[in-house]
Chimera marker file (.cmm) of the C-alpha trace (Angstrom):
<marker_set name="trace">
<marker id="1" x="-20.208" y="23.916" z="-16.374" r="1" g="1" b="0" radius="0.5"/>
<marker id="2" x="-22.516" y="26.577" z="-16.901" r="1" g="1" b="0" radius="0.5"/>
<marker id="3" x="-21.687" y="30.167" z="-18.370" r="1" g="1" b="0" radius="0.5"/>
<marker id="4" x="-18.295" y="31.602" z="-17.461" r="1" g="1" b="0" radius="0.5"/>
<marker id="5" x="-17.633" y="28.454" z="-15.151" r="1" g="1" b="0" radius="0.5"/>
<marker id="6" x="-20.591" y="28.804" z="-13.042" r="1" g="1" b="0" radius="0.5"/>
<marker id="7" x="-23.801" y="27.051" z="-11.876" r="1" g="1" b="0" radius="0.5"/>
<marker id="8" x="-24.268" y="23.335" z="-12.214" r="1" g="1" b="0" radius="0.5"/>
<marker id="9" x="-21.585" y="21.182" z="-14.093" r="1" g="1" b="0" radius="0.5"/>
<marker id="10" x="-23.141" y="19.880" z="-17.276" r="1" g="1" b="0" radius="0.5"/>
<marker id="11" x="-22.794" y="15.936" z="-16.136" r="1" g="1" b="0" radius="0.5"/>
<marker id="12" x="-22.777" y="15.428" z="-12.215" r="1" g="1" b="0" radius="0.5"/>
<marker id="13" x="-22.276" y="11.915" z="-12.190" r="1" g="1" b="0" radius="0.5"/>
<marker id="14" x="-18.960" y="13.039" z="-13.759" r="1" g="1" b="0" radius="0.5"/>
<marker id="15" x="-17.779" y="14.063" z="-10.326" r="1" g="1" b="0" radius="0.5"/>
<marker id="16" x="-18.866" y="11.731" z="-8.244" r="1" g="1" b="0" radius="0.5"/>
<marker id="17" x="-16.702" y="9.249" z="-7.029" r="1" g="1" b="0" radius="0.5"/>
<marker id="18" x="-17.461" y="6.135" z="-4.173" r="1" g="1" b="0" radius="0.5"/>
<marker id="19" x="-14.954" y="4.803" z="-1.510" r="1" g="1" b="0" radius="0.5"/>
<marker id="20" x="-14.371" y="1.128" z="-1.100" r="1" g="1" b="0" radius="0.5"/>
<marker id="21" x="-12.860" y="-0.611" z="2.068" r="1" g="1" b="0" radius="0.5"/>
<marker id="22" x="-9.954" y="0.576" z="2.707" r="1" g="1" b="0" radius="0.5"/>
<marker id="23" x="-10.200" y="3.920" z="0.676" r="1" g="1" b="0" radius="0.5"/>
<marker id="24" x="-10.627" y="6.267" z="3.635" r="1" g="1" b="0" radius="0.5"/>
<marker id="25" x="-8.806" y="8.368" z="5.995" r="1" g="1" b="0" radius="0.5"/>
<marker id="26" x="-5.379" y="6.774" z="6.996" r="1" g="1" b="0" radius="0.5"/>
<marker id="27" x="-5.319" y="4.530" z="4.259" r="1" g="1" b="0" radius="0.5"/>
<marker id="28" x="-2.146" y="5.257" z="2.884" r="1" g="1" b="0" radius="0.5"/>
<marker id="29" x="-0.466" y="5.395" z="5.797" r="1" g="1" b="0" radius="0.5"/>
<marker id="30" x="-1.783" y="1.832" z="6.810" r="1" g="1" b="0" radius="0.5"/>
<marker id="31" x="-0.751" y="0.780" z="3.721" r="1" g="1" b="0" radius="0.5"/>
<marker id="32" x="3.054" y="2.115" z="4.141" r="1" g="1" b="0" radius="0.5"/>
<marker id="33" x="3.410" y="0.798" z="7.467" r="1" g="1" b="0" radius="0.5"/>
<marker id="34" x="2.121" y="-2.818" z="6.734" r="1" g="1" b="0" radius="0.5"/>
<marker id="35" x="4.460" y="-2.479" z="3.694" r="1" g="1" b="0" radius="0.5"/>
<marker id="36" x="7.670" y="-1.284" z="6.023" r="1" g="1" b="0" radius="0.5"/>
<marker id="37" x="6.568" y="-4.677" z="7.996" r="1" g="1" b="0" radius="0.5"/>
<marker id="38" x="6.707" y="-6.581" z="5.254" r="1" g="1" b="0" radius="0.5"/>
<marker id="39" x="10.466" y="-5.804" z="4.072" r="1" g="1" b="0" radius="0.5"/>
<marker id="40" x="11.425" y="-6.089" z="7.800" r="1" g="1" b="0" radius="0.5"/>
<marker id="41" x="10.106" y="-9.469" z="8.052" r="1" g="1" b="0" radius="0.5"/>
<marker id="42" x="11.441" y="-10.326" z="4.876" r="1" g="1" b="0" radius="0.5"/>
<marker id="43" x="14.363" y="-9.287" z="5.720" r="1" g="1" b="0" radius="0.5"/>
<marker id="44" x="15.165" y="-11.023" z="8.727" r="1" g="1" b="0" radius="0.5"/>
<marker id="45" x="13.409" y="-14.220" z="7.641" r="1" g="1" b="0" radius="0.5"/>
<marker id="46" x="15.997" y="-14.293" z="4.684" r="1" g="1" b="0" radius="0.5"/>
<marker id="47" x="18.901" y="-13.582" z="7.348" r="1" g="1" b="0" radius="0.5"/>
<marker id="48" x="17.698" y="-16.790" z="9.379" r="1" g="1" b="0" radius="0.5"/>
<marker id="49" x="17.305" y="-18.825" z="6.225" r="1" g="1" b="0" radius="0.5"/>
<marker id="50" x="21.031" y="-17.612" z="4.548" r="1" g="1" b="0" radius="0.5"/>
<marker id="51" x="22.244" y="-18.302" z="8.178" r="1" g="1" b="0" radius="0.5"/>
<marker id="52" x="20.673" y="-21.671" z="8.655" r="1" g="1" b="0" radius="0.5"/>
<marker id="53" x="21.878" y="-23.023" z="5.599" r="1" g="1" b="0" radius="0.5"/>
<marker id="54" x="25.495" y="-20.908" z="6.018" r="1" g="1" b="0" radius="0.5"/>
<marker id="55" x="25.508" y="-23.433" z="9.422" r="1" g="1" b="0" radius="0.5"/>
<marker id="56" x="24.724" y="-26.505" z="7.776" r="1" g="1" b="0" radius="0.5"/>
<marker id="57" x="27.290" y="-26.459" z="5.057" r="1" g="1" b="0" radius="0.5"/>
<marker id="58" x="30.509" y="-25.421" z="7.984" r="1" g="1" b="0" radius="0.5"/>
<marker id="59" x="29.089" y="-28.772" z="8.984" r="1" g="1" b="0" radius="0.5"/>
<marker id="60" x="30.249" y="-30.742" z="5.834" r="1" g="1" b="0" radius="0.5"/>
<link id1="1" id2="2" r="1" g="1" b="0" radius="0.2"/>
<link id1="2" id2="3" r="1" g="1" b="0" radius="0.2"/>
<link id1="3" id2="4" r="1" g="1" b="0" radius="0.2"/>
<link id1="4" id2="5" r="1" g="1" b="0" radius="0.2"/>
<link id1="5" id2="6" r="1" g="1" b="0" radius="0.2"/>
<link id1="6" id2="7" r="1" g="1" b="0" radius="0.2"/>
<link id1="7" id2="8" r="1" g="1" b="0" radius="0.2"/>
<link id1="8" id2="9" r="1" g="1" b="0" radius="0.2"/>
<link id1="9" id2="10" r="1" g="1" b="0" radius="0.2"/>
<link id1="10" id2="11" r="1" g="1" b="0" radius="0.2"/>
<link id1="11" id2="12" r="1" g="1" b="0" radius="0.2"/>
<link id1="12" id2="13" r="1" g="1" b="0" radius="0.2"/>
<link id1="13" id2="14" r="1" g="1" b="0" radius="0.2"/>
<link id1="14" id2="15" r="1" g="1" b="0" radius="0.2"/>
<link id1="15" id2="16" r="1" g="1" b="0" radius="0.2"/>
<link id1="16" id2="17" r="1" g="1" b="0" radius="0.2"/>
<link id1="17" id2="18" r="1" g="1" b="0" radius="0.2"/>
<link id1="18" id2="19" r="1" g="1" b="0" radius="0.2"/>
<link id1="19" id2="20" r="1" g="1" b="0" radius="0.2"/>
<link id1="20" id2="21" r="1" g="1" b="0" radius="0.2"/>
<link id1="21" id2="22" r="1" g="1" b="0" radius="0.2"/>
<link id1="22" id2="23" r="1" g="1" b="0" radius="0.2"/>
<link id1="23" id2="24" r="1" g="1" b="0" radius="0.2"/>
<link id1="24" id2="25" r="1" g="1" b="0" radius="0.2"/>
<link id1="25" id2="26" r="1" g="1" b="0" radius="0.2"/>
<link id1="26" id2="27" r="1" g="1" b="0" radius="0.2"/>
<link id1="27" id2="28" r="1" g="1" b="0" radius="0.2"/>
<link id1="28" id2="29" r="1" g="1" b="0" radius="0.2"/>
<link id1="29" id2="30" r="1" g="1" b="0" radius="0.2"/>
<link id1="30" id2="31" r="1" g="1" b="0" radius="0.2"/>
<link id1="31" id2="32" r="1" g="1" b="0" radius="0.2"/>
<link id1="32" id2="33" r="1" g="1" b="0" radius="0.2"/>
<link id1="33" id2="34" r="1" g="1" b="0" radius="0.2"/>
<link id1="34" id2="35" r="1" g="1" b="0" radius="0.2"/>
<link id1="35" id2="36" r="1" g="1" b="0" radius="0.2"/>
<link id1="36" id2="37" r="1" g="1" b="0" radius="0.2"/>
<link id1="37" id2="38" r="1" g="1" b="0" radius="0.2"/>
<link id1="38" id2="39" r="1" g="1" b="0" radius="0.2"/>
<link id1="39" id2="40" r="1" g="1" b="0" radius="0.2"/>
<link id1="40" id2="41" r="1" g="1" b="0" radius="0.2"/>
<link id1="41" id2="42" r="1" g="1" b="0" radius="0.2"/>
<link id1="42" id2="43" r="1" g="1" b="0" radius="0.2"/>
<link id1="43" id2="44" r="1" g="1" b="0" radius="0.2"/>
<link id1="44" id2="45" r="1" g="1" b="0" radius="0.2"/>
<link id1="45" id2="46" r="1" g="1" b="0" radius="0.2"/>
<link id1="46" id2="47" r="1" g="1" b="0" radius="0.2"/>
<link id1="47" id2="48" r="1" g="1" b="0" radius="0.2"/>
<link id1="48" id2="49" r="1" g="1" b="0" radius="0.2"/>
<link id1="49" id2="50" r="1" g="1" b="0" radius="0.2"/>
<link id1="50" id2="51" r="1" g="1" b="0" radius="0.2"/>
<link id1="51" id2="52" r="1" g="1" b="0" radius="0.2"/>
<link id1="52" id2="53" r="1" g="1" b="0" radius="0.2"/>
<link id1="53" id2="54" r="1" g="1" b="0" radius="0.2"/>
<link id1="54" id2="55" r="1" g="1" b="0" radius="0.2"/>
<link id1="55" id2="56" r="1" g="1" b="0" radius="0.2"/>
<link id1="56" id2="57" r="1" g="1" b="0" radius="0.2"/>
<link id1="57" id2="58" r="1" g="1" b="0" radius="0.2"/>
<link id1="58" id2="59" r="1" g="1" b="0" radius="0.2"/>
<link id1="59" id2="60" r="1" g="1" b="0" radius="0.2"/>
</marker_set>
């Protein structure tokens, strides 16, 4: 920066940042919902599964 924290910063490129896909507005949020999906369907596929096999062995 210049004097007293003014004018131009001595190395622009410092500051400059780029965006990739999926970087923008909303991302996070995207990301937590697709996440809250992803336990839920885990979830219930590992309830079938337990309950599947929890069948087949009150069969034996």
């Amino acid at each position: 920066m210049g004097l007293f924290g003014f004018g131009k910063p001595k190395n622009p490129d410092e500051h400059r940042y780029y965006l990739l896909p999926g970087q923008g507005r909303g991302a996070r949020r995207k990301h937590r919902k697709q996440l809250v999906a992803a336990w839920i369907v885990g979830i219930v596929a590992s309830g079938l599964m337990g309950l599947i096999l929890w069948f087949l062995n009150q069969r034996h």
